[in-house]
C-alpha positions in Angstrom: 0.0 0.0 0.0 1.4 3.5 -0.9 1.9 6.2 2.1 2.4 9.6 1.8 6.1 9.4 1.5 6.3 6.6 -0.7 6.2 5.3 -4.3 3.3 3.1 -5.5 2.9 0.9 -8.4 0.4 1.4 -11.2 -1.0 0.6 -14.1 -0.3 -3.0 -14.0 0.1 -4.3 -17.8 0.3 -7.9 -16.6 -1.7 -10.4 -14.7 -1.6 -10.6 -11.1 -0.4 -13.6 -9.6 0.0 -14.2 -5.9 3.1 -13.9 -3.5 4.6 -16.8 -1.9 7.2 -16.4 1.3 10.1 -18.5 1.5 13.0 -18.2 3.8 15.7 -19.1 0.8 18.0 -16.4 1.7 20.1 -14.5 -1.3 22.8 -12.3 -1.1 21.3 -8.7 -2.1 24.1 -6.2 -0.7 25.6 -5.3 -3.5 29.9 -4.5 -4.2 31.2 -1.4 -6.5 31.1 -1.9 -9.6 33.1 -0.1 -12.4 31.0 2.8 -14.7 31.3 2.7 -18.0 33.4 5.5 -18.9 31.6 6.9 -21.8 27.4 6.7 -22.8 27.7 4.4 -25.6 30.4 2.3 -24.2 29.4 -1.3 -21.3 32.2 -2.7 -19.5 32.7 -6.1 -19.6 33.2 -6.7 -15.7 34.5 -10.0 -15.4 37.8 -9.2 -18.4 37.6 -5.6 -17.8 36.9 -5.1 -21.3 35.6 -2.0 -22.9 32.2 -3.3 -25.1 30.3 -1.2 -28.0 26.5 -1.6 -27.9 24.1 -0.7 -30.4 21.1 -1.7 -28.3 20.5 -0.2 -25.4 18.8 -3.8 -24.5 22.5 -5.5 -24.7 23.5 -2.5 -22.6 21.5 -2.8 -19.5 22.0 -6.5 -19.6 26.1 -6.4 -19.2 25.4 -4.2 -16.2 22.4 -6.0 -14.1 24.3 -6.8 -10.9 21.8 -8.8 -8.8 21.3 -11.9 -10.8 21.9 -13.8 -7.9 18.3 -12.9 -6.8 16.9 -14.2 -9.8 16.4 -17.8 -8.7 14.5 -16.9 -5.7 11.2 -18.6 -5.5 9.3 -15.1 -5.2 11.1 -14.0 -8.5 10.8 -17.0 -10.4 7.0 -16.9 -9.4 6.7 -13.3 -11.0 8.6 -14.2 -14.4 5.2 -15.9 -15.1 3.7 -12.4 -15.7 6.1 -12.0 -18.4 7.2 -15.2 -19.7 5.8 -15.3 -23.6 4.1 -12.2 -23.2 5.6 -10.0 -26.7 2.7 -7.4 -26.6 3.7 -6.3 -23.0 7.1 -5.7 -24.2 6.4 -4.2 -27.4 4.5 -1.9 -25.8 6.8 -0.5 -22.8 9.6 -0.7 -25.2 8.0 1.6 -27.0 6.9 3.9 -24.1 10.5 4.3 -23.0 12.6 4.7 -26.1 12.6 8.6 -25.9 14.0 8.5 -22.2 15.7 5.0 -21.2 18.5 6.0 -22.8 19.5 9.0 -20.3 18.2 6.8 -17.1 20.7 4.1 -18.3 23.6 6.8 -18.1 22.3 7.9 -15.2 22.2 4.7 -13.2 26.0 4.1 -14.1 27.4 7.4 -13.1 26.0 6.7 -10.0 27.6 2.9 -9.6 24.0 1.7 -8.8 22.5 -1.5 -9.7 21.3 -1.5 -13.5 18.1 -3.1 -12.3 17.0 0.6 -10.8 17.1 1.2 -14.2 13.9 -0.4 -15.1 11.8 0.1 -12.2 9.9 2.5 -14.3 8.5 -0.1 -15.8 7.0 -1.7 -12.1 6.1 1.5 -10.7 4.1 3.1 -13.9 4.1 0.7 -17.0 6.6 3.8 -18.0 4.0 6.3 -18.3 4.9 9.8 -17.2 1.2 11.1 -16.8 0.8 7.7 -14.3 -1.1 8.8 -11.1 -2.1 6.1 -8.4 -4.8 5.5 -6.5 -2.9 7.5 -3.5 -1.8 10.6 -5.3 1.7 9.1 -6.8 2.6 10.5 -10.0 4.7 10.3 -13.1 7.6 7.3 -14.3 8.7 6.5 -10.7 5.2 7.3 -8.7 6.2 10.1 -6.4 3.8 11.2 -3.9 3.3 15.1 -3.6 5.4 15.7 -0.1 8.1 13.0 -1.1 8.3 14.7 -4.8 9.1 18.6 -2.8 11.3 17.4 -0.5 13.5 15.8 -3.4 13.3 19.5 -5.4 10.6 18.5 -7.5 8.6 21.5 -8.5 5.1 21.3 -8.4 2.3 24.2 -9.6 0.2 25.2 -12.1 2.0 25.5 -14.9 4.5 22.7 -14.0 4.6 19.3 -12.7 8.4 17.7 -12.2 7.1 14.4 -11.0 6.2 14.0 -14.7 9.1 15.1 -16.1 11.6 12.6 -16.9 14.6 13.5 -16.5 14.2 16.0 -13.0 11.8 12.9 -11.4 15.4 10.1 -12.4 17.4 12.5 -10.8 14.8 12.8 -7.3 14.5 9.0 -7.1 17.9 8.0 -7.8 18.6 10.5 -5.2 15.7 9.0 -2.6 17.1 5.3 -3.2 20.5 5.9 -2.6 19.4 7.6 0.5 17.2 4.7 1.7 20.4 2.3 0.7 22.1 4.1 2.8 19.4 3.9 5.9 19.2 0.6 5.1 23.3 -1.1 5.8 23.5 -0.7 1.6 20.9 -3.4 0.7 18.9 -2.2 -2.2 16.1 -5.1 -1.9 15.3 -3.6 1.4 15.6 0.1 0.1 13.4 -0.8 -3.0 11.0 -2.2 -0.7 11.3 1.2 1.2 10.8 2.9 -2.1 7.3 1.2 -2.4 6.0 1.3 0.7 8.2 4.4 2.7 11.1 3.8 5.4 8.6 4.1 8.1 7.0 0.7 7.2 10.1 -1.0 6.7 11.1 0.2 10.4 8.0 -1.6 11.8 8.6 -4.6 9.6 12.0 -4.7 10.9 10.8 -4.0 14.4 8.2 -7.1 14.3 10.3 -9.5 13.1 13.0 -8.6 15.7 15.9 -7.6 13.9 18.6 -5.6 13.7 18.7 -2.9 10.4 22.2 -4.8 9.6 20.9 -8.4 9.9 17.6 -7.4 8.3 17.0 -9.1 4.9 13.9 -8.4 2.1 12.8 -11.9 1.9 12.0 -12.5 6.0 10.5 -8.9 6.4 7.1 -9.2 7.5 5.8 -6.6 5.0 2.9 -6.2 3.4 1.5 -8.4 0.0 2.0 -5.4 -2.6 5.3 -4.4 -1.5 6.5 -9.0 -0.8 5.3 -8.8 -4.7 7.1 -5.9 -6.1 10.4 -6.5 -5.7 10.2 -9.9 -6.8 8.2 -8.3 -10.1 11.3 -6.1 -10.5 13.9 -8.7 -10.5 11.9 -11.0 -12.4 11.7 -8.1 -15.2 15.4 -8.3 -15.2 15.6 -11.9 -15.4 13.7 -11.8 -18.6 15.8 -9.2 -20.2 19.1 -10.7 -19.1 17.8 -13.8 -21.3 14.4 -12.5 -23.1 14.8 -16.0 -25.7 14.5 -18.2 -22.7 11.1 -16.7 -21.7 9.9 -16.4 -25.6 10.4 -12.5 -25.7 12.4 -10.9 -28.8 12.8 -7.3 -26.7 12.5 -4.6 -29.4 15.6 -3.0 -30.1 16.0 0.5 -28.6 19.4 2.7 -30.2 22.0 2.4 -27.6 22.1 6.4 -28.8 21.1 9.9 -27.4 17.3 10.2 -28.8 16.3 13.7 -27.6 18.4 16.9 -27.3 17.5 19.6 -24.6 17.2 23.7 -24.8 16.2 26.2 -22.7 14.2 29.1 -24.7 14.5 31.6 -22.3 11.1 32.7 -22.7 7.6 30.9 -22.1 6.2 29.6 -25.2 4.1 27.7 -26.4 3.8 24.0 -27.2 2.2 24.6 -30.1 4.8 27.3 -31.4 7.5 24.8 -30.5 5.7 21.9 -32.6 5.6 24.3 -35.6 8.9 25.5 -35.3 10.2 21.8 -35.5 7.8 20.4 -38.1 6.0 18.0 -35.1 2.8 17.2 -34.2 1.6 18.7 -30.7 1.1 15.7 -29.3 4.7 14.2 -29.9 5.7 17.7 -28.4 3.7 17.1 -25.5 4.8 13.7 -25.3 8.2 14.5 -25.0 7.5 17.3 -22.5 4.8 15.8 -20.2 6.1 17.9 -17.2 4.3 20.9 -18.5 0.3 20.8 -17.6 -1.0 23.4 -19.8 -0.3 24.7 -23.4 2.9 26.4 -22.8 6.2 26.3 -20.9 6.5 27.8 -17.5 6.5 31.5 -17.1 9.8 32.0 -15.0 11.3 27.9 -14.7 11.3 25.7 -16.6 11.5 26.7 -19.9 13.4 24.0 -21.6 12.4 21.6 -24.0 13.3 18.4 -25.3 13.1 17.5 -29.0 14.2 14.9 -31.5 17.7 14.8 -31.8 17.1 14.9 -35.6 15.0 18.3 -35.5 17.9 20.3 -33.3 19.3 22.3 -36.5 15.8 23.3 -37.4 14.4 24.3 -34.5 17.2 26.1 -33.7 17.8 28.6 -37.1 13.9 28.8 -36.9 13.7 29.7 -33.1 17.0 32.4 -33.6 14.3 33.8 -36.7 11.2 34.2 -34.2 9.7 37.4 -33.9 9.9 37.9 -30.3 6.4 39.5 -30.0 5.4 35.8 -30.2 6.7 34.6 -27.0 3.5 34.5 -24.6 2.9 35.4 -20.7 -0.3 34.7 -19.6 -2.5 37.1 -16.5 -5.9 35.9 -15.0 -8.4 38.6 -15.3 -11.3 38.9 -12.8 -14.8 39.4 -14.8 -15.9 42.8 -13.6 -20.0 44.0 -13.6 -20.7 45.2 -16.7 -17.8 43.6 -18.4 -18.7 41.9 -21.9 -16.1 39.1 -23.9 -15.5 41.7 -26.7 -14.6 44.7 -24.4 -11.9 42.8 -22.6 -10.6 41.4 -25.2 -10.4 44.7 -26.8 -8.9 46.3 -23.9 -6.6 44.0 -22.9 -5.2 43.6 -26.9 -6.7 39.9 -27.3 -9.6 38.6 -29.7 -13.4 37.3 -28.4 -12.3 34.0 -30.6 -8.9 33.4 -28.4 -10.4 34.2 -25.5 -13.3 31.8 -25.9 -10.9 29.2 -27.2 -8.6 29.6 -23.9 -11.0 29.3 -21.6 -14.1 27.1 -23.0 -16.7 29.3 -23.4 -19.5 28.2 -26.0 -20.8 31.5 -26.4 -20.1 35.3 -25.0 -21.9 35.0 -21.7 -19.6 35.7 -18.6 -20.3 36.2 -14.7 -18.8 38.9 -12.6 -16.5 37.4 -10.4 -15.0 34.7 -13.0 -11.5 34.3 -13.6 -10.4 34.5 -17.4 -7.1 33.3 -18.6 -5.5 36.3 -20.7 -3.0 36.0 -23.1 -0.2 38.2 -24.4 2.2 37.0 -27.4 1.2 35.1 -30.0 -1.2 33.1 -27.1 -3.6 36.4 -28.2 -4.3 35.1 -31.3 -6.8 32.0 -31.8 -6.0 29.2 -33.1 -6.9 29.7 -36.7 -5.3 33.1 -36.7 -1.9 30.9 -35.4 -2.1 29.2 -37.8 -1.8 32.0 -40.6 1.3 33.6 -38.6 2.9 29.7 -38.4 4.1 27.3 -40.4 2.6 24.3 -38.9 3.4 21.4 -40.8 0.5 19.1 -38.1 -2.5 20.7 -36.1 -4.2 19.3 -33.6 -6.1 17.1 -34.3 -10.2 17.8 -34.9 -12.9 16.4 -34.3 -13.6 15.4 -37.6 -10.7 13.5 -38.3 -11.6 10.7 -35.6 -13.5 8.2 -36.7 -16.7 6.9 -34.6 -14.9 2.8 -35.3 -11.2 1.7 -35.8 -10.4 -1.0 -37.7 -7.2 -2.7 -36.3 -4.1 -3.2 -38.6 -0.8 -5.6 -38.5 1.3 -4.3 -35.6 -1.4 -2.5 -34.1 -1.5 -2.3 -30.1 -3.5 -0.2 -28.0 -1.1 2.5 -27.4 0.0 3.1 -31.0 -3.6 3.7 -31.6 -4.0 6.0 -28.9 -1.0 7.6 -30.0 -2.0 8.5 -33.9 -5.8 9.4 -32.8 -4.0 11.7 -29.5 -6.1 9.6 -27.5 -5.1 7.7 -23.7 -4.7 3.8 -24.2 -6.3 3.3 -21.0 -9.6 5.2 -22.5 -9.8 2.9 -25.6 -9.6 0.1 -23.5 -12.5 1.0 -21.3 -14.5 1.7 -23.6 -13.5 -1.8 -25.3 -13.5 -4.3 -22.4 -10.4 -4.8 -23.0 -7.2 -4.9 -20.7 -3.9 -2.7 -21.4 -2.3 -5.7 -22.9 -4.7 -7.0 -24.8 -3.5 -8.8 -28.1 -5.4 -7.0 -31.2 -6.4 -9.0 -33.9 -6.1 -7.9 -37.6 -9.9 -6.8 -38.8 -11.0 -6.3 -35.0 -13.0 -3.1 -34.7 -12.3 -0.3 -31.8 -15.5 2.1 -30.8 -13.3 5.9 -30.5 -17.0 7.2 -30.1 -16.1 7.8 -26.4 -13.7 10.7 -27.2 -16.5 12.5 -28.9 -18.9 12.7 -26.1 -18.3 13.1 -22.4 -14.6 11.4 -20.8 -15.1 8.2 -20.0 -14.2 6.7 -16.7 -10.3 5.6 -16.7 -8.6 2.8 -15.4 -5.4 3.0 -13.3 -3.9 -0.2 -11.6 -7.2 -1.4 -9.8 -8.8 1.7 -9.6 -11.6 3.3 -11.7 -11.4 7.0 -12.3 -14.1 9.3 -13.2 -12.6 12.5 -15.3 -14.3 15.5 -14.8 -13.8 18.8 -17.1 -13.8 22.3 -15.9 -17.0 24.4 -16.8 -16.0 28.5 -17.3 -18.4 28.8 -13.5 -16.4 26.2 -11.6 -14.6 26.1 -8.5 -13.3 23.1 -6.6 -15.6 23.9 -4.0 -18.9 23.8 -6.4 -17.2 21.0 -8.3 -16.9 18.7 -4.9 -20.2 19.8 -3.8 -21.9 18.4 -7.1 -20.5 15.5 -6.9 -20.6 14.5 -3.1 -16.9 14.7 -2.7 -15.1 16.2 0.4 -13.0 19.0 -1.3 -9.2 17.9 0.6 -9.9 14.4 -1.0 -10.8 15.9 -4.9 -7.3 18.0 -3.7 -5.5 15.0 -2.9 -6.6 12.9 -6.1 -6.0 16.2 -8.3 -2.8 17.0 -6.5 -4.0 20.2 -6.0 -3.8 22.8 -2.9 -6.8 25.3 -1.8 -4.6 27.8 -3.8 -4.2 26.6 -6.9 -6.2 27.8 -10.0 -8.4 25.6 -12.3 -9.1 26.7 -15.7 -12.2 25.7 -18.2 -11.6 22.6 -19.7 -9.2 21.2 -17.1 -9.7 17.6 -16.5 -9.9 16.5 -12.7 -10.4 13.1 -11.0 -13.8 13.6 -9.6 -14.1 10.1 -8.0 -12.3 7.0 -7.5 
């Protein structure tokens, strides 16, 4: 069970399968080991050889260092939930490609176990928009007080427990220091990791040891957290030898993917997509720290992009007009105000500013907040679109159709992917699980994203989505749906002092 200062899993791709205790003890503490001295290089430990790898795969696998776990009962029981199961792995191989490679590097400048490595893939079936039942967010499921007091910066514009790269850096940082609290035994620290230090402590306590003698496998902890550490080593036992377990891993470049710039100015996402001839939604895929339709006003404002498009984007970026960087003010409807007069006065347009903030028609109420725009943001998106070269738009309604007919190679999240849709949607509104093999011919109802969201699933939970009106507040919005407001705060990761805007999506009930 997750705690406040702990990381959860979610998402589960695979089947469930019980725990089983056994008091086979394994050797977990782990000796240094030698880092590779450059990214695309893997020593080979036991010759001291220097090895050249063109998969990132063949990579991680000279570097797992606590195969000696692998045959433990508790492990070998797990591999069953990945044994023979190629969609699973075609799938998260796919949702890491943009950022394995920089949590690999990571990992060995820090001389930690290469198994850390994939515990993305445990805690959140490597999606950074992941959020648990409890609150945990992003890749490696931080909770909102463990995420702050790691330096991860969390407010409106910004979440870092999505972002990729800041969130490796915080729990890298958080498992070394539970190694540490723990006499250097990362089974016991992962374990912490899952279900916080505090619980470990009382485990520890009950079973009547000391914190040196203390070992993962006799801890008297509880079922999630006996089962995921097993289901992280058992992930590693398949990659170290996918053929055995009938998995061909899809190759991943052992090369850097993404390249990262700082602007120096908010701007938006949709600027940045035209600027490097991608569709908003890669952008936004590559970027999922930022929660709205820009960067961050003050920090951050970097980016990352395909290595391929750095040339480009840069000459077109140094060619901006710099009236089309954006800064955004909220704007409290006066009496008497009208759509067109603010706009007017405030150097916007009536269509950008119903756009922004969801309005169907001109009808506002004193005492509303309306998101104002200044750059380009002041111009709608059809007028954007005359002042930028975008090469993609956002998608439209029009373009998704009510039925999908599945193709050859076809998996849930591919599909999600080309219609900017969420996997876990399509498969609600399917009866279908995550991992669900798709058949050639086999039709998909979309109709769901062209009426009201559809309730999500997350791990074992089911998630009703909830999108801002223009009238809202989160105290009318709990209200109408029987909610206490600190839990909608809590499920939102939200404080009494942060702003909701129209068309915001929020977790209404669980």
């Amino acid at each position: 069970m997750c705690i406040t200062l702990a990381a959860c899993q979610v998402t589960s791709l695979v089947n469930e399968t019980d725990s089983a205790d056994s008091a086979h003890r394994i050797p977990t503490k782990t000796t240094e080991t030698t880092p590779m001295s450059q990214p695309v290089h893997g020593g080979d430990r036991a010759a001291g050889k220097s090895v050249t790898y063109h998969n990132l795969w063949d990579r991680i696998r000279a570097s797992l260092s606590l195969k000696s776990t692998y045959s433990h009962p508790r492990v070998r029981e797990q591999t069953a939930r990945y044994a023979r199961n190629q969609a699973y792995f075609d799938l998260i191989a796919e949702r890491a490609s943009p950022f394995l490679y920089e949590i690999v590097g990571e990992v060995e400048s820090r001389n930690i176990p290469m198994e850390i490595a994939l515990l993305p893939f445990v805690e959140s079936a490597f999606t950074p928009h992941a959020r648990s039942r409890e609150g945990a967010v992003g890749l490696w499921q931080f909770m909102p007080n463990t995420g702050r007091s790691f330096g991860l910066q969390q407010d409106w514009w910004f979440d870092a427990r999505r972002d990729p790269r800041s969130s490796t850096t915080a729990a890298l940082d958080y498992l070394q220091t539970l190694n540490d609290e723990f006499n250097k035994d990362w089974l016991v620290a992962l374990a912490a990791y899952n279900t916080g230090s505090s619980n470990v402590r009382r485990a520890i306590q009950r079973g009547s040891f000391l914190i040196e003698e203390a070992e993962f496998w006799s801890l008297p902890l509880n079922s999630e957290t006996r089962a995921h550490v097993p289901r992280l080593l058992a992930l590693a036992s398949v990659i170290a030898e996918p053929s055995f377990f009938g998995i061909e891993l899809p190759e991943i470049p052992n090369t850097e993917p993404l390249y990262y710039i700082d602007i120096g100015h908010q701007i938006e996402l949709e600027q940045i997509a035209s600027l490097a001839e991608l569709d908003i939604a890669r952008v936004q895929s590559l970027n999922p720290g930022y929660l709205r339709w820009a960067t961050h006003p003050e920090f951050p404002q970097q980016v990352a992009l395909p290595k391929n498009r750095q040339e480009l984007f840069e000459r077109r970026l140094a060619e901006l007009d710099p009236t089309l960087f954006v800064t955004w003010e909220h704007y409290t409807i006066k009496s008497g105000d009208t759509l067109s007069g603010i706009a007017l006065q405030l150097g916007s347009s009536p269509e950008s500013l119903r756009e922004i903030n969801s309005l169907e028609g001109d009808k506002i109420i004193a005492g509303q907040s309306l998101l104002i725009p200044r750059g380009s943001a002041r111009l709608s998106s059809a007028e954007l679109k005359n002042r930028l070269p975008l090469q993609e738009h956002k998608r439209q309604k029009t373009d998704l159709p009510e039925y999908y007919t599945v193709r050859r190679g076809d998996n849930l999240w591919t599909i999600a992917r080309r219609f900017n849709l969420r996997s876990a949607e399509i498969a609600v509104s399917n009866n279908l699980e995550l991992d669900s093999l798709l058949q050639p011919g086999q039709r998909l109802n979309l109709r769901f994203a062209q009426t009201k969201p559809p309730k999500v699933k997350m791990g074992d939970s089911i998630m009703d989505i909830y999108r801002v009106r223009p009238d809202d507040t989160l105290t009318r919005i709990a209200n109408r749906f029987g909610r206490d407001l600190e839990e909608l705060l809590r499920w939102n990761g939200l404080s009494n002092n942060d702003l909701i805007y129209p068309g915001q999506e929020l977790i209404v009930s669980q």
